[in-house]
VOGUBA-786881 format. One line per field, with one value per residue (C-alpha): residue number from 1; chain; x, y, z. Coordinates in nm, 4 decimals. Layout:
N
nr c(NUM | ...)
kette c(A | ...)
x c(X | ...)
y c(Y | ...)
z c(Z | ...)
END
This chain:
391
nr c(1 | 2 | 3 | 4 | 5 | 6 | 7 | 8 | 9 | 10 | 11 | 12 | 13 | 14 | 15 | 16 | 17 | 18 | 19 | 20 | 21 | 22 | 23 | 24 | 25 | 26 | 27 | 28 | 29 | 30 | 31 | 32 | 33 | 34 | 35 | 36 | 37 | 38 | 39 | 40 | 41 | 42 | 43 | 44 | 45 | 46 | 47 | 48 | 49 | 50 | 51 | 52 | 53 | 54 | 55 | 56 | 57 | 58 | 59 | 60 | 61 | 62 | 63 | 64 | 65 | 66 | 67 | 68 | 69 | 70 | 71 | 72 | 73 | 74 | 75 | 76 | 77 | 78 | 79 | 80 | 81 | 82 | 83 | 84 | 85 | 86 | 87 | 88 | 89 | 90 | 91 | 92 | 93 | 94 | 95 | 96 | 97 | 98 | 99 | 100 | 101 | 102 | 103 | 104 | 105 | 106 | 107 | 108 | 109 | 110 | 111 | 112 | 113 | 114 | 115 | 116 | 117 | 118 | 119 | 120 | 121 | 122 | 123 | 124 | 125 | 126 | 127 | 128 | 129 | 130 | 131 | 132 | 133 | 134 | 135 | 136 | 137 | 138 | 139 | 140 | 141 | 142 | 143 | 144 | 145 | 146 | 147 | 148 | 149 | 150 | 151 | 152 | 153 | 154 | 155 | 156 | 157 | 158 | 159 | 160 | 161 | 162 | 163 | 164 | 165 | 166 | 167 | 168 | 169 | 170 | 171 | 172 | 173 | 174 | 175 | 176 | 177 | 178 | 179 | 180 | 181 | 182 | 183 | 184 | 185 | 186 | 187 | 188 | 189 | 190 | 191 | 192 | 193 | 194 | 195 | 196 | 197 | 198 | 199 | 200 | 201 | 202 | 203 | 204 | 205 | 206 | 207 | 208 | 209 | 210 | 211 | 212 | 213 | 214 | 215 | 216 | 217 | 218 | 219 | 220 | 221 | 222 | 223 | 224 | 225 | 226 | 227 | 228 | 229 | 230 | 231 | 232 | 233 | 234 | 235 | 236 | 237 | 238 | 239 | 240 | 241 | 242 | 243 | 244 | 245 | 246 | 247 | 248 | 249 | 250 | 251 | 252 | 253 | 254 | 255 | 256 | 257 | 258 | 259 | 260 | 261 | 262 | 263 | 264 | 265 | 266 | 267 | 268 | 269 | 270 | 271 | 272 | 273 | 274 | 275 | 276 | 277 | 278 | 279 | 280 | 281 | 282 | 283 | 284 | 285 | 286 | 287 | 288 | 289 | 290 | 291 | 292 | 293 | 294 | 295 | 296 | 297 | 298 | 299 | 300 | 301 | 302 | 303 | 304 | 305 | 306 | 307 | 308 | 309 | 310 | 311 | 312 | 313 | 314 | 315 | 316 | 317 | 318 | 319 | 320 | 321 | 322 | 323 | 324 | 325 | 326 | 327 | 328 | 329 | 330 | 331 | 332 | 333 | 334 | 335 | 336 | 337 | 338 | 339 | 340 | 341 | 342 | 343 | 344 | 345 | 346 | 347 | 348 | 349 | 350 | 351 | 352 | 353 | 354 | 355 | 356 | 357 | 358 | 359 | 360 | 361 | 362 | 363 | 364 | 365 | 366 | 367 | 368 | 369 | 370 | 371 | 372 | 373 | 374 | 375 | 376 | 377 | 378 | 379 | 380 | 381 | 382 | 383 | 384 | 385 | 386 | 387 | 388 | 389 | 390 | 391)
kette c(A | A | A | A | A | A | A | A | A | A | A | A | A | A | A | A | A | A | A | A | A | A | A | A | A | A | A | A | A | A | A | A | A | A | A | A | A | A | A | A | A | A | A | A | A | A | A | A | A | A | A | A | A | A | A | A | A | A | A | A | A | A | A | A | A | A | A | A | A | A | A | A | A | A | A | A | A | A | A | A | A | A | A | A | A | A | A | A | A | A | A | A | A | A | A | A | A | A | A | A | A | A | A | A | A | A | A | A | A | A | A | A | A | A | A | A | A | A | A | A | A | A | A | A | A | A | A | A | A | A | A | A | A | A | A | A | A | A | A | A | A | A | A | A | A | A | A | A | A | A | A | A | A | A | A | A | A | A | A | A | A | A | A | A | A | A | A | A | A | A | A | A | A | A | A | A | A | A | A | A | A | A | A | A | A | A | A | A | A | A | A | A | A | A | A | A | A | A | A | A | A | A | A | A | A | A | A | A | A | A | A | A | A | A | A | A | A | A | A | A | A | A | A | A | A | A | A | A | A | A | A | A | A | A | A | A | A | A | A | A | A | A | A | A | A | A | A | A | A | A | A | A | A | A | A | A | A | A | A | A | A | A | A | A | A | A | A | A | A | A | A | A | A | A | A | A | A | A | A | A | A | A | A | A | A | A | A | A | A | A | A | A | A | A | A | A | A | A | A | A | A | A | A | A | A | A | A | A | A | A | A | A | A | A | A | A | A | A | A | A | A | A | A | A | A | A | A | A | A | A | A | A | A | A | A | A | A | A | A | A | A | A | A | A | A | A | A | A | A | A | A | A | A | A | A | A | A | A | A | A | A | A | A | A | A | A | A | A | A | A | A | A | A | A | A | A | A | A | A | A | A | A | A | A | A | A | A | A | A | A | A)
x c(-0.2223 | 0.0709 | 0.2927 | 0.5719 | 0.7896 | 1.1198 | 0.9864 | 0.7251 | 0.9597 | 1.2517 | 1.5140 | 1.7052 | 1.3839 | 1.5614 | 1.7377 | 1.4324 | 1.1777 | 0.8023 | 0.4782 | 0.1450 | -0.1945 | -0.3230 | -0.6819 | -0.6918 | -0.9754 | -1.0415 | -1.0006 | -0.7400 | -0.4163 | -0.1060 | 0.1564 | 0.5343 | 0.8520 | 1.2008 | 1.4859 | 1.2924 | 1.0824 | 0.6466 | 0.5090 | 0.1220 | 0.0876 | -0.2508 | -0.3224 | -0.0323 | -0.1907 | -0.5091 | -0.4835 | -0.1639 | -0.2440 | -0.1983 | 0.1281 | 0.2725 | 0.2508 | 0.4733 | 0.7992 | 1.0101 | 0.7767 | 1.0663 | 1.1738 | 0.8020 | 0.7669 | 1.0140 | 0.9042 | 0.5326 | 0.4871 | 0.4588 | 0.6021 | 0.3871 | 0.4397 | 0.3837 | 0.4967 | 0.5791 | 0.6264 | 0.2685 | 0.1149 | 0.2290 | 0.0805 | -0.2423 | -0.2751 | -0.3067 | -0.7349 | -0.7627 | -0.5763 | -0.6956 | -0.8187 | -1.0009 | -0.9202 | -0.5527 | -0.3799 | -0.3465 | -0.2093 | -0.4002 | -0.3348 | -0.0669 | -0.2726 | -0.6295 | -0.7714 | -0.5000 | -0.6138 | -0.5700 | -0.4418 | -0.2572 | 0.0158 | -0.0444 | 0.1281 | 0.4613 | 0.6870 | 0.7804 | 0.6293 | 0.2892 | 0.2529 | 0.2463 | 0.0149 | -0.2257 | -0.1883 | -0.2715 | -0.5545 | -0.7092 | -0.6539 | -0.7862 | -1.1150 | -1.0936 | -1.0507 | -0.7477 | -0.7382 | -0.6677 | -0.3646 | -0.0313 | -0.1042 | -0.1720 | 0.1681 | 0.3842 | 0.2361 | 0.2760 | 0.6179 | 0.6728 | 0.5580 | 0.7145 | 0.9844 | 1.1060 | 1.3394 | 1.1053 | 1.2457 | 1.4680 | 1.2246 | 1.1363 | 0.7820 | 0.7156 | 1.0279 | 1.1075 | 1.1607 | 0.8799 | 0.6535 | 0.8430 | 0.7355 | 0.3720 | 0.3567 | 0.5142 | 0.2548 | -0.0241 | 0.0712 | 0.0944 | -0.2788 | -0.1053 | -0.1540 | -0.3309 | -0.4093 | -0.1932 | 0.0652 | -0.0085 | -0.0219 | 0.3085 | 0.5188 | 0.3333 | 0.3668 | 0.0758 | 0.0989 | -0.2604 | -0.3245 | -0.6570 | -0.8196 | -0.7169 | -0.9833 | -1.1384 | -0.9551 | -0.9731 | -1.0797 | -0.7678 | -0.6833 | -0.3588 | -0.1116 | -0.2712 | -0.6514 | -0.8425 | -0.8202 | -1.1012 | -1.1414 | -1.4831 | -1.6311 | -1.7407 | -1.4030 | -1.2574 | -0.8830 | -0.7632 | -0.4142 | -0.1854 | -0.0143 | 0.2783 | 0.3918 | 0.5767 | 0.3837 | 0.4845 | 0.3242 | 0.3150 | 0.1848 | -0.0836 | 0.2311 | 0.3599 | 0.6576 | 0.7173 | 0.8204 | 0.8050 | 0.7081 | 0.5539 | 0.4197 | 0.0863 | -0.1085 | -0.3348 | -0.6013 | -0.7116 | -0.9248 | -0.7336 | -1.0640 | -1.3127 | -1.0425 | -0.9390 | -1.2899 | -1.2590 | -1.0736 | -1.3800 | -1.4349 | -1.1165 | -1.3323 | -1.5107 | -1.1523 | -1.0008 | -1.2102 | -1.3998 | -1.4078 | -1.1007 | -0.9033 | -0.6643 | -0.4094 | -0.1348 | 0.1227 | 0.2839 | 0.3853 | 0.5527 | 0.9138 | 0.9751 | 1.2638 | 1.5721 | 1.9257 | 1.8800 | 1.5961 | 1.6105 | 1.3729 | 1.7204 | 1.6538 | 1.3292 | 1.4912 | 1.7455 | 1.4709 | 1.4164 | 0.9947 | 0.9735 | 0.6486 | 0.5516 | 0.1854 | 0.1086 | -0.2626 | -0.4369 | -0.3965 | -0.0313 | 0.0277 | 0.3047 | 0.4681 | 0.7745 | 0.8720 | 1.1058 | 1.1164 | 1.3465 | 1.1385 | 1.4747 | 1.3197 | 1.0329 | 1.0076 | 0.8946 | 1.1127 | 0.8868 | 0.9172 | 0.7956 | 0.4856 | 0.4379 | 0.4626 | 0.1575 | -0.0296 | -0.0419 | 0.0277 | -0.1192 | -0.3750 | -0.4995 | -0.4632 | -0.4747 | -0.5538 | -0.5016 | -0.1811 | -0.2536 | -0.0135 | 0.0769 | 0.1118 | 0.4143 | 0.2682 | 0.3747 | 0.7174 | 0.5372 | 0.1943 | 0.2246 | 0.1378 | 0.2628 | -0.0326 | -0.2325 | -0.4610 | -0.4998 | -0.2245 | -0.2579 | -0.4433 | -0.2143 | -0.2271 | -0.6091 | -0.6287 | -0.8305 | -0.9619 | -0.6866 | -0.4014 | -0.1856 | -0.0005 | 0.3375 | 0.4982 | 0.8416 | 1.1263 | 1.4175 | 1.3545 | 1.0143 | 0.9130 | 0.7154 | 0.2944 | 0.0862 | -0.2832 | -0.4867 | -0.6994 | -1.1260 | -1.3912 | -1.5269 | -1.9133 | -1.6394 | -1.4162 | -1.5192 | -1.7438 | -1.5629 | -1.8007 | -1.5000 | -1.4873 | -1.3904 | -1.7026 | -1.6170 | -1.2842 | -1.3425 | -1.6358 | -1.3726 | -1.1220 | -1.4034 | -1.4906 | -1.1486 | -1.1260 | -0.9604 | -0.6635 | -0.6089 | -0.3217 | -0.6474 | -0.9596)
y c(1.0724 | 0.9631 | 0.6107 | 0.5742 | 0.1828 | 0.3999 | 0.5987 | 0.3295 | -0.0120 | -0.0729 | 0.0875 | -0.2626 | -0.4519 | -0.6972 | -0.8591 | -0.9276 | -1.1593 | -1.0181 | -1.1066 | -0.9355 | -0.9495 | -0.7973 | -0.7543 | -0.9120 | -0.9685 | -1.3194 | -1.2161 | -1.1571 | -1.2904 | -1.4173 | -1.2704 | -1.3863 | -1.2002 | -1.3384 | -1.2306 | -0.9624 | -1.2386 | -1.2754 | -1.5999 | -1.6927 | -1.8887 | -1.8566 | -2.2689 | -2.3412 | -2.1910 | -2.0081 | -1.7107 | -1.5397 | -1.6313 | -2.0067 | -1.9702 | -1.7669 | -2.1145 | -2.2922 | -2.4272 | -2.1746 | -1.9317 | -1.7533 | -2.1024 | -2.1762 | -1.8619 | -2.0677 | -2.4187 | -2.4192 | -2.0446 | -2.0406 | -1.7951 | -1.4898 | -1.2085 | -0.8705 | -0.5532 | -0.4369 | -0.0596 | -0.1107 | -0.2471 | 0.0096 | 0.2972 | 0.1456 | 0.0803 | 0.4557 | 0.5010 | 0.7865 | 0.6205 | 0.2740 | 0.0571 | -0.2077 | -0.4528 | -0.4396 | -0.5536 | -0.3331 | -0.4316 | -0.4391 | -0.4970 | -0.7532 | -0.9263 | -1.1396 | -1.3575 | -1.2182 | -1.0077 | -0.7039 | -0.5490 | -0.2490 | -0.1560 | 0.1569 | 0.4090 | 0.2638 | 0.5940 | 0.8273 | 1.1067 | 0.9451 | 0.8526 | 1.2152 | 1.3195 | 1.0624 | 1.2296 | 1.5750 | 1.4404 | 1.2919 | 1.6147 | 1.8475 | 1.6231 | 1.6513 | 1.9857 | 2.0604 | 2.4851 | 2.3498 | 2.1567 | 2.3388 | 2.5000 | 2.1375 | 2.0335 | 2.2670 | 2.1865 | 1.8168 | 1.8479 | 2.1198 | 1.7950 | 1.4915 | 1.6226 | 1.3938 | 1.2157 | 0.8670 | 0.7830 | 0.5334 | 0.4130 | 0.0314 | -0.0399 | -0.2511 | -0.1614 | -0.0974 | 0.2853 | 0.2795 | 0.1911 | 0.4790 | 0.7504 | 0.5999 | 0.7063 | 1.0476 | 1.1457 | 0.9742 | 1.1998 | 1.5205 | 1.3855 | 1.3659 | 0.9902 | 0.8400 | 0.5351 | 0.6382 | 0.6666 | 0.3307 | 0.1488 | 0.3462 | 0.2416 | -0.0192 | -0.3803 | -0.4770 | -0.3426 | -0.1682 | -0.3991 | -0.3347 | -0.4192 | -0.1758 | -0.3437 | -0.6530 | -0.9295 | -0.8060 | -0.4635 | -0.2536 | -0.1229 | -0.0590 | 0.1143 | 0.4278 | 0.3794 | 0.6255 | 0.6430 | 0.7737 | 1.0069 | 1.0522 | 1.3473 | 1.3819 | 1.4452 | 1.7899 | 1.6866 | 1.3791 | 1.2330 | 0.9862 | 0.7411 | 0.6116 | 0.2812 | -0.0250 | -0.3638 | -0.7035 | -0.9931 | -1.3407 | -1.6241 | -1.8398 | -2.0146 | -1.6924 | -1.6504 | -1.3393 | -1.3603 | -1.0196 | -0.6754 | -0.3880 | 0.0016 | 0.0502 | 0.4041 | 0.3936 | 0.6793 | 0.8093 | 1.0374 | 1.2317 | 1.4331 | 1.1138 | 0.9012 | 1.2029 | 1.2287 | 0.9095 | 0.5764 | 0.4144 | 0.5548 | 0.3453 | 0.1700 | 0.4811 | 0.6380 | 0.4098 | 0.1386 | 0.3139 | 0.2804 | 0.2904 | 0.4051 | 0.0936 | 0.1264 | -0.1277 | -0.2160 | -0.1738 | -0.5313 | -0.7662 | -0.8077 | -1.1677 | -1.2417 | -1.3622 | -1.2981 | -0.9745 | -0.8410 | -0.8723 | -0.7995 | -0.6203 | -0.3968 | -0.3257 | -0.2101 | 0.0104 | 0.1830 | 0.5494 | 0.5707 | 0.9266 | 1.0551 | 1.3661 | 1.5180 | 1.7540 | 1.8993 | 2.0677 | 2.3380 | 2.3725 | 2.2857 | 2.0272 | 1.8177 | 1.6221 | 1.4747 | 1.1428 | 0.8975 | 0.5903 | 0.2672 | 0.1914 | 0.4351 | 0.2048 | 0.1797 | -0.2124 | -0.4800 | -0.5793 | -0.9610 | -0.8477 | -0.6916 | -0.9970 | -1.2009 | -0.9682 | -1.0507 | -1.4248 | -1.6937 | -2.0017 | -1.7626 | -1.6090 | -1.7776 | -1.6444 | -1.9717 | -1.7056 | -1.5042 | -1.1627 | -0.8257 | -0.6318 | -0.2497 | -0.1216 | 0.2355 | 0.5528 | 0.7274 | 1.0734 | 1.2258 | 1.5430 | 1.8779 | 2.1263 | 2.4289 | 2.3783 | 2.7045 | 2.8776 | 2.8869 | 2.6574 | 2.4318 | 2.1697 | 1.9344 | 1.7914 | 1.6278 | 1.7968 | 1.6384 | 1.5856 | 1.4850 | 1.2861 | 1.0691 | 0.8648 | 0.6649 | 0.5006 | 0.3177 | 0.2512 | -0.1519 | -0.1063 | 0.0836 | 0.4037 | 0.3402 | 0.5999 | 0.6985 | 0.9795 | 1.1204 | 1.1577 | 1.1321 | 0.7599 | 0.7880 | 0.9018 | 0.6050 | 0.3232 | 0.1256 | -0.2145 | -0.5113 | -0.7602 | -0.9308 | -1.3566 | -1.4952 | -1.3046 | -1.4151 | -1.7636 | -1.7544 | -1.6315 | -1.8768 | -2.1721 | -2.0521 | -2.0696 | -2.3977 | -2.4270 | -2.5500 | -2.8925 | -2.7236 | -2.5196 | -2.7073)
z c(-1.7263 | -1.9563 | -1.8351 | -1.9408 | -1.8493 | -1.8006 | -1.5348 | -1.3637 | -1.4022 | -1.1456 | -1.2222 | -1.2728 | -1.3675 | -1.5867 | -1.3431 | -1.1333 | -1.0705 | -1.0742 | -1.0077 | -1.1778 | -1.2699 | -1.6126 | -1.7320 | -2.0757 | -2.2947 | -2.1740 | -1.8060 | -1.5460 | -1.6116 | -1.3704 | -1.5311 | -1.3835 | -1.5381 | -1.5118 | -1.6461 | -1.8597 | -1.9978 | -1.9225 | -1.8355 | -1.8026 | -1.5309 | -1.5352 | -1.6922 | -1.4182 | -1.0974 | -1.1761 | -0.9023 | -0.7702 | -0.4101 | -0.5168 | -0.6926 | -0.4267 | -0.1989 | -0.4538 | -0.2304 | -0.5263 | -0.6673 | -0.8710 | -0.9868 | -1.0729 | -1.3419 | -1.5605 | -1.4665 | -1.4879 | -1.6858 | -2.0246 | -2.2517 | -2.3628 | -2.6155 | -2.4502 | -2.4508 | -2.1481 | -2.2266 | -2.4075 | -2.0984 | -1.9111 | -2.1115 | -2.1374 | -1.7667 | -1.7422 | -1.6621 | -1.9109 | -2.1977 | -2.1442 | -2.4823 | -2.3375 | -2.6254 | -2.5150 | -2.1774 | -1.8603 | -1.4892 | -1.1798 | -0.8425 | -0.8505 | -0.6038 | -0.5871 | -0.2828 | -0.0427 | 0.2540 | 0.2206 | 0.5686 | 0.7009 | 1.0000 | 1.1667 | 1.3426 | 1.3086 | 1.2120 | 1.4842 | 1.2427 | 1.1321 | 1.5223 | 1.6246 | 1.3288 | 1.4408 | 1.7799 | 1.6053 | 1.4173 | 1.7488 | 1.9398 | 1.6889 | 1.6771 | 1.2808 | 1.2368 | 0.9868 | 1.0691 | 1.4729 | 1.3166 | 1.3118 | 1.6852 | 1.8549 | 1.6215 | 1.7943 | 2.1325 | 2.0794 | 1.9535 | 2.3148 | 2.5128 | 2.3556 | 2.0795 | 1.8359 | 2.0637 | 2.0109 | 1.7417 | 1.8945 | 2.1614 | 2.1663 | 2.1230 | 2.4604 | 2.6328 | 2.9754 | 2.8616 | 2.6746 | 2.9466 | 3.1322 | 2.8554 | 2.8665 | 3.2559 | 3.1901 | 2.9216 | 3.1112 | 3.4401 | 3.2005 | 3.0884 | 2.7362 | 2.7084 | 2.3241 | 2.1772 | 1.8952 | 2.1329 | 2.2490 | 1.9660 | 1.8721 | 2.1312 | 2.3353 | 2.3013 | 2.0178 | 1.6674 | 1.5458 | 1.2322 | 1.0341 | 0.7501 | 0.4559 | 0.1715 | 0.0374 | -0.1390 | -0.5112 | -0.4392 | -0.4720 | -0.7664 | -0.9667 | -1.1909 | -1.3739 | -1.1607 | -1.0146 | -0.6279 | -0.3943 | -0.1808 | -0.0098 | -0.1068 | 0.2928 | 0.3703 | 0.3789 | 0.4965 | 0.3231 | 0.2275 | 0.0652 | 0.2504 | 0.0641 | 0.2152 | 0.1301 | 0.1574 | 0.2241 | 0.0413 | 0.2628 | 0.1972 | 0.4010 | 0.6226 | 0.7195 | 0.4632 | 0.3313 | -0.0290 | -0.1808 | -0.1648 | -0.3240 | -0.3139 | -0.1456 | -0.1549 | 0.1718 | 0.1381 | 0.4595 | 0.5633 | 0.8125 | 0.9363 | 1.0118 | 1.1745 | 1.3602 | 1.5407 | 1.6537 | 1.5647 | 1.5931 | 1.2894 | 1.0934 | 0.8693 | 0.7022 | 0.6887 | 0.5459 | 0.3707 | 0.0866 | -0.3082 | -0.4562 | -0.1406 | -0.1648 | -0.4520 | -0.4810 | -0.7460 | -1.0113 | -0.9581 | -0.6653 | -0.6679 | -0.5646 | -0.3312 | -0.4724 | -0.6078 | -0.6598 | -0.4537 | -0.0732 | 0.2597 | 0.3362 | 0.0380 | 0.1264 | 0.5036 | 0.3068 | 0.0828 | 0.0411 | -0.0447 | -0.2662 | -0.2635 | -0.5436 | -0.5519 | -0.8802 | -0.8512 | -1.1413 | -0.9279 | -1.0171 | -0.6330 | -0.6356 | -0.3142 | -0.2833 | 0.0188 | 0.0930 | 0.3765 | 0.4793 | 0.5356 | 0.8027 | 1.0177 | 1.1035 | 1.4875 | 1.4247 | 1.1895 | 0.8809 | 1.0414 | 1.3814 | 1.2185 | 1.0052 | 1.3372 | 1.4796 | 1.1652 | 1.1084 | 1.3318 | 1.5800 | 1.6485 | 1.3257 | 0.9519 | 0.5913 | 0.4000 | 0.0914 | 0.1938 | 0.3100 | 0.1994 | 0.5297 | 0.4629 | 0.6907 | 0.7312 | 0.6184 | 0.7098 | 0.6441 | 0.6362 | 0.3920 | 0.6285 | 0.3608 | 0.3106 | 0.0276 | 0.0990 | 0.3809 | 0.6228 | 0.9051 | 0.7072 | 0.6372 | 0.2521 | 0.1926 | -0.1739 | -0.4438 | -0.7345 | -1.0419 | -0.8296 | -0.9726 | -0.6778 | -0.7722 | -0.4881 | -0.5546 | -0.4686 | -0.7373 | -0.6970 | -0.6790 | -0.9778 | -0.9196 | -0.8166 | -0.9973 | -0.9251 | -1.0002 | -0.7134 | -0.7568 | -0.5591 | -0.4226 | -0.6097 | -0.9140 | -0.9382 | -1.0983 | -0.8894 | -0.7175 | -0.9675 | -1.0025 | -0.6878 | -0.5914 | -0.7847 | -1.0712 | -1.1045 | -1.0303 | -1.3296 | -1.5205 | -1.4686 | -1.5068 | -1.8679 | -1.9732 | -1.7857 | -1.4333 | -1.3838 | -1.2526 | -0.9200 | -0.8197 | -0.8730)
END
């Protein structure tokens, strides 16, 4: 795997403001860039999660930050897992003590794959003949449909009389969101890292999402790219089964970096986005697709609303994946059998003020095992000396 900044930085990353974590030498460093220029805010606020709750956090990169030399095009290349020289910087998840949680079945498209997946109990070859007779029954005429609308309640009785009904379908356009738990706070991984697939798993996927990052009073102050790895086959036995599809080593990539909201850098642009998604397997199998965010059937601050609130808290922010406009179905082998990931793929996710996410695909027991978890970093940061804003 080869980085290159041009290719993985926004496309106007000077004029942004960025948050990031980097792995030095000494230990995980909060990295802010303004203006083009890094700050360690790491003596300032110890952990993202705390700077994040700053009144101004793009003020605060400035104002409490202090000015670091670094290459950015440097730390870029050796964030790449293959290339990596341990005695130089790299960028991890731009995230630490947030919760890590995920939106699903919020695209008209990923609904009815989730649909598929539950009707074929697992089985990828059943795939493309339950598609067409999903599609025969319901169409793609949900896309403007409501969740928890009068007309959507009206489509739940159709389907349920036609014995057609689904929890996917319910979560999809009913009135609660499904929200799970995508990882641990600390365990996903970033820029240029392995992600895993289980090696149980014979029909397994990308899920290229954008991700909002919120703080612990509900405020959403930035975004960034998210790669949810699912196992298409496990979940689609049962949905009981979330946790094993979703939650394994490695199977939560985020990054490169947050773009803070300010001047130049929106929730509107996030709304507006176009996600690009572009699989290359060793194979020579290669898959480009492209979905609008826009078409999301629930607003970003709706889901947010779902997630935190009077009745649940994130003392340490949580990031909110918004779920995937697309689930790739493109034959890999056989026909009929739909895309399953093989070893070697190299997965890059982007948006053009977002920077392009870039993982390479192996299996879980393969990946580097999760050892750097809260304790760790908090060791860390006590041997360099906490700071006084988090002790």
């Amino acid at each position: 795997m080869r980085l290159d900044h041009t290719a993985v930085l926004p496309e106007d990353w000077p004029q942004g403001s960025y948050a990031a974590r980097i792995m030095t030498e000494a230990g995980p460093v909060v990295l802010g860039i303004a203006g083009g220029e890094p700050f360690d805010l790491t003596p300032a606020f110890g952990t993202v999660s705390r700077w994040l709750e700053e009144e101004d956090p793009v003020g605060a990169i400035r104002a409490r930050g202090e000015r670091i030399a670094l290459d950015l095009a440097a730390l870029v290349a050796n964030s790449a897992h293959d290339a990596r020289r341990p005695d130089a910087p790299w960028l991890l998840a731009p995230v630490d003590l947030a919760a890590v949680k995920a939106a699903g079945v919020t695209y008209v498209r990923s609904m009815l794959e989730r649909v598929i997946e539950e009707r074929c109990r697992g089985e990828a070859s059943r795939a493309e003949a339950v598609r067409a007779e999903v599609r025969e029954i319901i169409g793609d005429d949900l896309a403007n449909l409501r969740p928890g609308s009068p007309e959507a309640q009206r489509v739940k009785e159709v389907l349920s009389a036609k014995g057609w009904w689904s929890q996917y379908l319910e979560v999809g356009i009913g009135p609660d969101a499904e929200i799970f738990t995508k990882c641990q706070p600390m365990a996903a991984v970033g820029l240029g890292a392995k992600v895993g697939v289980h090696p149980g798993s014979d029909w397994s996927n990308p899920e290229p999402e954008a991700v909002m990052v919120v703080n612990a009073r509900g405020r959403i102050v930035g975004a960034t790219l998210g790669n949810d790895v699912n196992l298409r086959d496990v979940e689609g036995r049962s949905a009981l089964l979330l946790g094993r599809a979703k939650d394994n080593n490695a199977s939560c990539a985020l990054g490169p970096m947050v773009r803070l909201f300010d001047e130049s850098f929106t929730l509107e642009d996030v709304r507006r986005a176009t996600l690009s998604l572009v699989i290359e397997g060793r194979d020579g199998f290669r898959l480009e697709e492209t979905g609008e965010i826009g078409a999301i059937s629930r607003d970003p601050i709706e889901l947010v609303g779902q997630l935190i609130g009077p009745h649940h808290q994130y003392p340490d922010g949580v990031v909110l994946f918004l779920g995937t406009p697309f689930s790739p179905v493109t034959d890999r082998g056989a026909p009929g059998m739909g895309f399953t990931h093989k070893e070697g793929d190299i997965v890059a996710i982007r948006t053009p003020k977002l920077g392009t996410l870039v993982n390479e695909v192996d299996r879980t027991d393969e990946c580097p095992p999760w050892t750097f978890g809260t304790g760790a970093l908090f060791a860390s940061l006590a041997r360099r000396g906490l700071p006084r804003s988090v002790a």
